[in-house]
ChimeraX commands (.cxc) that place a marker at each C-alpha (Angstrom):
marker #1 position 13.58,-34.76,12.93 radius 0.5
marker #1 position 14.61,-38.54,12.48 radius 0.5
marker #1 position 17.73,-40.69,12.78 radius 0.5
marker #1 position 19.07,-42.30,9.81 radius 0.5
marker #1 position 21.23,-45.32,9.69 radius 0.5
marker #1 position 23.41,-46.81,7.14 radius 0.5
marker #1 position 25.01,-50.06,7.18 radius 0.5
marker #1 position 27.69,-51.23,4.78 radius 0.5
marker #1 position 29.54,-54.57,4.48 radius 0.5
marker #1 position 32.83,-54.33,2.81 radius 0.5
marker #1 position 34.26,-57.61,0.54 radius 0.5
marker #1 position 35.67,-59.53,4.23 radius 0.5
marker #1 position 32.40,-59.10,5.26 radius 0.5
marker #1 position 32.86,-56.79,8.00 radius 0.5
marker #1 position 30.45,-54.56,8.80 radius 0.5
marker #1 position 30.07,-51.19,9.53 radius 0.5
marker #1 position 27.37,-48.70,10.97 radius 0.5
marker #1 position 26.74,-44.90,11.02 radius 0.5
marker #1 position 24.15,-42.91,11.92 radius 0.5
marker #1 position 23.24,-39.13,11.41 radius 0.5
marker #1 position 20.26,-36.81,12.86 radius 0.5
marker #1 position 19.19,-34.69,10.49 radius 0.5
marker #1 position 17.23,-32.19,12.31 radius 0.5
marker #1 position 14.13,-30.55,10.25 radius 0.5
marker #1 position 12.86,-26.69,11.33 radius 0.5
marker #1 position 9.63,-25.64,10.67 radius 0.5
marker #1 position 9.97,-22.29,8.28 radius 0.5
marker #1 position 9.01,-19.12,10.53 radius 0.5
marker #1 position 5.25,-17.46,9.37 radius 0.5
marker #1 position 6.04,-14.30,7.73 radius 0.5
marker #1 position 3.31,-11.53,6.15 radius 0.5
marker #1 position 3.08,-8.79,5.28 radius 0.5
marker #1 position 1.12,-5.78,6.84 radius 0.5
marker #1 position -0.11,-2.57,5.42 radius 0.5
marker #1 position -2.37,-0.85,3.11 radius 0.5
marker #1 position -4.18,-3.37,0.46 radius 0.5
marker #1 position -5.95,-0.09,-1.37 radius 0.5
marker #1 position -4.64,3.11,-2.23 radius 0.5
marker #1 position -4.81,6.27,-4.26 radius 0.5
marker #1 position -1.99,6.71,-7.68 radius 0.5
marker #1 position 1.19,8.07,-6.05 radius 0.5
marker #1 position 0.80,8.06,-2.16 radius 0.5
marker #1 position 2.74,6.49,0.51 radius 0.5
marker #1 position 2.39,3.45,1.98 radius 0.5
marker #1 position 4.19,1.28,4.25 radius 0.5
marker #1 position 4.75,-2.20,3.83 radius 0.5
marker #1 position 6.07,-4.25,6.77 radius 0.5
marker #1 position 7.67,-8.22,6.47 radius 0.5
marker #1 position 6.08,-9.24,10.25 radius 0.5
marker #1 position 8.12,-12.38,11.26 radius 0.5
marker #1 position 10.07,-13.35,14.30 radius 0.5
marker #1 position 14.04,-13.31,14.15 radius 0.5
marker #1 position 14.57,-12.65,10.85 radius 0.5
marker #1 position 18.15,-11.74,8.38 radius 0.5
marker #1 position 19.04,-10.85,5.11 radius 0.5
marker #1 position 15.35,-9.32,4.01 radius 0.5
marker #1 position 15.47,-8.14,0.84 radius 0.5
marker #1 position 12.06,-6.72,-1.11 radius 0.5
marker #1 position 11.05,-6.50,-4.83 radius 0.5
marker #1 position 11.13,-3.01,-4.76 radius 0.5
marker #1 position 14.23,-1.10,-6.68 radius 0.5
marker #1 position 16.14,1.03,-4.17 radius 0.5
marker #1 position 14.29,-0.21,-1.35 radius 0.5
marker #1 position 16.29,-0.66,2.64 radius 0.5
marker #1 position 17.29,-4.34,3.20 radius 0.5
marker #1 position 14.86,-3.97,6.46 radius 0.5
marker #1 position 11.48,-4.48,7.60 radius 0.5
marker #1 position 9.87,-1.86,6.70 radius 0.5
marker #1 position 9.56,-0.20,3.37 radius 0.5
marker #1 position 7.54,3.00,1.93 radius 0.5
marker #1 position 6.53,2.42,-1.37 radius 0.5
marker #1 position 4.47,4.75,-3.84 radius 0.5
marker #1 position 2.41,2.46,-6.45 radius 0.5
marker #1 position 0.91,4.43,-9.31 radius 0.5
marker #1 position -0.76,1.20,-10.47 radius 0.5
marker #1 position -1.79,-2.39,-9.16 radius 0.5
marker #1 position 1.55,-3.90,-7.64 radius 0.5
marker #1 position 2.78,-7.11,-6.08 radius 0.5
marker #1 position 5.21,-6.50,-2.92 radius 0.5
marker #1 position 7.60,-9.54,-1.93 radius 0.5
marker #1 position 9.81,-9.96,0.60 radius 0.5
marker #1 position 12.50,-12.83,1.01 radius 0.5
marker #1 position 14.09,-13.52,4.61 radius 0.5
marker #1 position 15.78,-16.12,6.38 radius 0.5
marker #1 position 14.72,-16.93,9.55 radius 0.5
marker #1 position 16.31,-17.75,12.49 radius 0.5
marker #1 position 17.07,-21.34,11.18 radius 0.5
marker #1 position 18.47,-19.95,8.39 radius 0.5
marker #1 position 15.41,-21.37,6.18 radius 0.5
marker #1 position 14.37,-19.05,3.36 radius 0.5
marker #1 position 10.84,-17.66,3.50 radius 0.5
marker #1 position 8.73,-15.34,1.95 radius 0.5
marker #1 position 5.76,-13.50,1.71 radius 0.5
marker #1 position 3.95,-11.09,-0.95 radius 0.5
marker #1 position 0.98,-8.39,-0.55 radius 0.5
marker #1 position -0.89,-6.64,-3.25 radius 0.5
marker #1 position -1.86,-3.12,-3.86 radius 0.5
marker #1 position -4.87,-2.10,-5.71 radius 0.5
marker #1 position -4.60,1.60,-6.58 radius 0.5
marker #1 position -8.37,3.57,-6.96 radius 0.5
marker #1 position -7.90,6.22,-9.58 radius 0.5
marker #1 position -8.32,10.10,-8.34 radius 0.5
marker #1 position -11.52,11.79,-9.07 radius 0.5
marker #1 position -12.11,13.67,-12.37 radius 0.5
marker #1 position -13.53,16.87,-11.35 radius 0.5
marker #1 position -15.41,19.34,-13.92 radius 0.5
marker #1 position -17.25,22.46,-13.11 radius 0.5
marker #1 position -19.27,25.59,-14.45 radius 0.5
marker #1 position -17.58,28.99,-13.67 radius 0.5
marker #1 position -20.06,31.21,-14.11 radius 0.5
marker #1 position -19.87,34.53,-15.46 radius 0.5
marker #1 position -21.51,36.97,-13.26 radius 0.5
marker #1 position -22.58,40.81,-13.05 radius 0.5
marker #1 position -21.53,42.75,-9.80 radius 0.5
marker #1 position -24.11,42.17,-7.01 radius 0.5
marker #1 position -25.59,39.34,-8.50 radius 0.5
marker #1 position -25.11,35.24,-7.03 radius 0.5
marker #1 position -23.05,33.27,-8.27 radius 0.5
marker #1 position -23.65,29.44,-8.55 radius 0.5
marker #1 position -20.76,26.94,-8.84 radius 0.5
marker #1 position -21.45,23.68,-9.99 radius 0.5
marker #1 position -18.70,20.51,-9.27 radius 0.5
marker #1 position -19.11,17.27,-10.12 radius 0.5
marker #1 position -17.00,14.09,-10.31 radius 0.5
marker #1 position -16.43,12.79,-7.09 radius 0.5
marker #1 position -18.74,11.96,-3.98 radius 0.5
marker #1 position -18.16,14.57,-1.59 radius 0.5
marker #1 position -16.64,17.96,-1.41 radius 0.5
marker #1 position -14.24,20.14,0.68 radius 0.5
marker #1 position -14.70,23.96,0.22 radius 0.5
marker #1 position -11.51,25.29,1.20 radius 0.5
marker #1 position -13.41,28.78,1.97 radius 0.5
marker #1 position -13.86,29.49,5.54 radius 0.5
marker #1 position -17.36,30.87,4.44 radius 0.5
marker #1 position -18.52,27.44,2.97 radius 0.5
marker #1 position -16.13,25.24,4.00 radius 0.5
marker #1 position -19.31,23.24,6.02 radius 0.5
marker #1 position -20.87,22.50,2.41 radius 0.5
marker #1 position -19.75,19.14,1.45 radius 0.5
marker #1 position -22.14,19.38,-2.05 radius 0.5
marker #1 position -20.85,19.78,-5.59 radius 0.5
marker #1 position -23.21,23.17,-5.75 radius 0.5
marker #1 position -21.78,26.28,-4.05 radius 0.5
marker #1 position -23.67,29.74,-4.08 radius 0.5
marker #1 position -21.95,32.68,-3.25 radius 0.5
marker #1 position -23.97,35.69,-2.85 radius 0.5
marker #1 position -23.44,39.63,-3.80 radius 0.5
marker #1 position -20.18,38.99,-5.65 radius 0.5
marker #1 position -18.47,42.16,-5.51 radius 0.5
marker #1 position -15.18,40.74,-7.66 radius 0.5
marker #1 position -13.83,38.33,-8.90 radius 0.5
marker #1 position -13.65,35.59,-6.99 radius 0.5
marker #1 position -11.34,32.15,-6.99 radius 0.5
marker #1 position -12.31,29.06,-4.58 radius 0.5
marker #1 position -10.99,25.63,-4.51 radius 0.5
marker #1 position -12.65,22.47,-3.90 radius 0.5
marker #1 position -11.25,19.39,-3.13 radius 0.5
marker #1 position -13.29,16.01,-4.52 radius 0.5
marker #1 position -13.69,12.78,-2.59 radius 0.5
marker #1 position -14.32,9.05,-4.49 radius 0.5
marker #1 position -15.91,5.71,-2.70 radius 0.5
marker #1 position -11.84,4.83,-1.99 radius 0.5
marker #1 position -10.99,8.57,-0.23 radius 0.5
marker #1 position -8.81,9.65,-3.45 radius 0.5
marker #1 position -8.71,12.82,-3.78 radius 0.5
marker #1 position -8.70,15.80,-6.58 radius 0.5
marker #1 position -8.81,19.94,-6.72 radius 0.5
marker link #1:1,2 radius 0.2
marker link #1:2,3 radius 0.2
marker link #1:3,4 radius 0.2
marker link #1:4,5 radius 0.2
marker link #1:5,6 radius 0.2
marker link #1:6,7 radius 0.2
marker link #1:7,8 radius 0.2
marker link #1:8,9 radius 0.2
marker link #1:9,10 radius 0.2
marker link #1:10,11 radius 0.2
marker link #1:11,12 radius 0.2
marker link #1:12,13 radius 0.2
marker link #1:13,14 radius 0.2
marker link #1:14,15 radius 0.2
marker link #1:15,16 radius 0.2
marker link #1:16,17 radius 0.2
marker link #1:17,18 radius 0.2
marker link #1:18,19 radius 0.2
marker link #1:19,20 radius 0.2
marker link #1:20,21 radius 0.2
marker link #1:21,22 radius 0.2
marker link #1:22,23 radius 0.2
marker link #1:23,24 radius 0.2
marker link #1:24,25 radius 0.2
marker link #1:25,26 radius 0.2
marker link #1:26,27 radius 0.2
marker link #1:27,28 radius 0.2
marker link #1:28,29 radius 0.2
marker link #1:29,30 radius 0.2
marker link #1:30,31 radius 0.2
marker link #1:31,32 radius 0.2
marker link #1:32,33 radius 0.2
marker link #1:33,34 radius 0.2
marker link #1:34,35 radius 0.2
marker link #1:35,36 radius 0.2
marker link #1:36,37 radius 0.2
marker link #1:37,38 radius 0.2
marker link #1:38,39 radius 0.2
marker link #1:39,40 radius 0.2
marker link #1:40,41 radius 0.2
marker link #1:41,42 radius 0.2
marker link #1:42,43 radius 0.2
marker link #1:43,44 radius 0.2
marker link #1:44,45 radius 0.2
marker link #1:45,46 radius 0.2
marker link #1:46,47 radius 0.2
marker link #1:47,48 radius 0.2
marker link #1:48,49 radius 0.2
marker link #1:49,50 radius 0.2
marker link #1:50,51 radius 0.2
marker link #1:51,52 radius 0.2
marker link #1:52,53 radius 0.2
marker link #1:53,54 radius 0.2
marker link #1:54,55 radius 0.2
marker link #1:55,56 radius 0.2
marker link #1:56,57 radius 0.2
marker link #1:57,58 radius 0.2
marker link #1:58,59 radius 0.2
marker link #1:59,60 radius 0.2
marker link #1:60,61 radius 0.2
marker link #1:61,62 radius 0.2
marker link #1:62,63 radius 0.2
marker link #1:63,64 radius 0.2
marker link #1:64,65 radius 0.2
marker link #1:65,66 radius 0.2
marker link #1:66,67 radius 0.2
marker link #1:67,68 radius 0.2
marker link #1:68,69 radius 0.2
marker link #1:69,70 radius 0.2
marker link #1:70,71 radius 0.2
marker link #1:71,72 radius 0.2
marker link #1:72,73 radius 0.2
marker link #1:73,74 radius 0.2
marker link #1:74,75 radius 0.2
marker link #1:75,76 radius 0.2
marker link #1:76,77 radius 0.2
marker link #1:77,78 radius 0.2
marker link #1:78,79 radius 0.2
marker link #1:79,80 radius 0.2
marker link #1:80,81 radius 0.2
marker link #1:81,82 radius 0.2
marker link #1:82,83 radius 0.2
marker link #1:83,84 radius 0.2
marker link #1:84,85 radius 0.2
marker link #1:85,86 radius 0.2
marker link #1:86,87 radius 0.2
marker link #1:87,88 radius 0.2
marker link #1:88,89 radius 0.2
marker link #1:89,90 radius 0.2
marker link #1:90,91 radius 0.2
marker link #1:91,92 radius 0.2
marker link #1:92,93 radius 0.2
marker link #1:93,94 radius 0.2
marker link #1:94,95 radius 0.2
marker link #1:95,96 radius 0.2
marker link #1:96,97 radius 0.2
marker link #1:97,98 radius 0.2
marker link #1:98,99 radius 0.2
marker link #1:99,100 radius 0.2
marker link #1:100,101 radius 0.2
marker link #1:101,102 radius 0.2
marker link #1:102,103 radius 0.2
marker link #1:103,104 radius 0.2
marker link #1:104,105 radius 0.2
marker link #1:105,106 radius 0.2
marker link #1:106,107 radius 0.2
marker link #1:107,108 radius 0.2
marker link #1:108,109 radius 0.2
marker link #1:109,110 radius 0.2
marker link #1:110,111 radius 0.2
marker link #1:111,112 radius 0.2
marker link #1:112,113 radius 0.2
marker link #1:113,114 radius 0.2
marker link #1:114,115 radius 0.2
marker link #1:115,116 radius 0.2
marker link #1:116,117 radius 0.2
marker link #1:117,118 radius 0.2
marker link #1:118,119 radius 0.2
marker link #1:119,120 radius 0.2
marker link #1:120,121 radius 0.2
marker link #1:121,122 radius 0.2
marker link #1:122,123 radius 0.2
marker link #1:123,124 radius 0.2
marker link #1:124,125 radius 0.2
marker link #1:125,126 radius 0.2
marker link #1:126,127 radius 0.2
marker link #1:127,128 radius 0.2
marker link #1:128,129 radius 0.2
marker link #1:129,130 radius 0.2
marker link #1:130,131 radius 0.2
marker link #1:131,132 radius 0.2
marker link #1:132,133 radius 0.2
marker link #1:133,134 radius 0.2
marker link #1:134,135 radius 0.2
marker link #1:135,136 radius 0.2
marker link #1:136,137 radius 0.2
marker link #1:137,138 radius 0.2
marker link #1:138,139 radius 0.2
marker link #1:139,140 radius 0.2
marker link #1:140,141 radius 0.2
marker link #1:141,142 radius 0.2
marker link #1:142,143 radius 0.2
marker link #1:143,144 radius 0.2
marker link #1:144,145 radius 0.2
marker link #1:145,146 radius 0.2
marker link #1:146,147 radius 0.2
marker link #1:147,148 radius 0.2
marker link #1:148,149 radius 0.2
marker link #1:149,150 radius 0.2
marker link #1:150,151 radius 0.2
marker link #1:151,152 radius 0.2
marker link #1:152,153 radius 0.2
marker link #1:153,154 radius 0.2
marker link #1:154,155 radius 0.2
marker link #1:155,156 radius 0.2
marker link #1:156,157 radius 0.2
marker link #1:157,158 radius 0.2
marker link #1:158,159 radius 0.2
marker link #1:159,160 radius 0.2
marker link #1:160,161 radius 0.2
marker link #1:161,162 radius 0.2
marker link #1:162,163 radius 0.2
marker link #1:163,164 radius 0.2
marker link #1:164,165 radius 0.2
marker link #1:165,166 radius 0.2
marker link #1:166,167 radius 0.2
view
């Protein structure tokens, strides 16, 4: 903050003095918290974290003129948020999402006779989730299922490095 003065000295040389305060605020610190890395399509919320602030508005169409925001990137985005603080100074922050593609799952269905094993082969991802009570403790791509007596469906669920998912 400072004081300025300004004199002035009209033609009968009179002169005259005024003096204003302009008063300078120091712009609130505003970011943004929330997921930096996620998989195509899921939610995540985004959060402006600031103290006092109005009028928030994000770059996201259809989003709440508040806070906090669930988005659902399919791709690499950019989130910004514009506020005014409690000085009524405009700020701003952005955060960007990096989205991991799923895992591309292939696999060998075996054709089997009655009686006989049956091997299953997945790969694609780095670990697996049976969803078979019987072998839902095998986190390999390989699953062996003994005496088939019929046919017999089973889904697996495929994890990448990032913890994207695919059945």
């Amino acid at each position: 903050s400072q004081i300025y003065t300004a004199k002035v000295t009209d033609s009968r040389g009179c002169e005259y003095t005024a003096s204003k305060e302009v008063i300078v605020f120091g712009k609130t610190h505003v970011y943004i918290s929330g997921a930096d890395i996620t998989c195509p399509s899921e939610e995540i919320l985004l959060t402006l974290v600031g103290n006092n602030l109005n009028n928030i508005s994000w770059n996201v169409p259809n989003a709440a003129d508040q806070a906090s925001i669930k988005a659902f990137p399919t791709g690499p985005t950019i989130y910004t948020a514009r506020a005014t603080d409690i000085n009524g100074c405009e700020v701003s922050a952005s955060h960007t999402v990096n989205v991991h593609p799923r895992p591309t799952l292939t696999y060998e269905s075996p054709i089997v006779c009655k009686g006989e094993d049956a091997t299953i082969n997945v790969s694609g991802a780095q670990s697996y989730q049976w969803h078979d009570p019987a072998y839902s403790a095998n986190t390999g791509g390989e699953l062996v299922i003994n005496n088939i007596q019929d046919n017999y469906t089973v889904l697996v669920t495929g994890y990448n490095e990032y913890g994207c998912t695919n059945s």
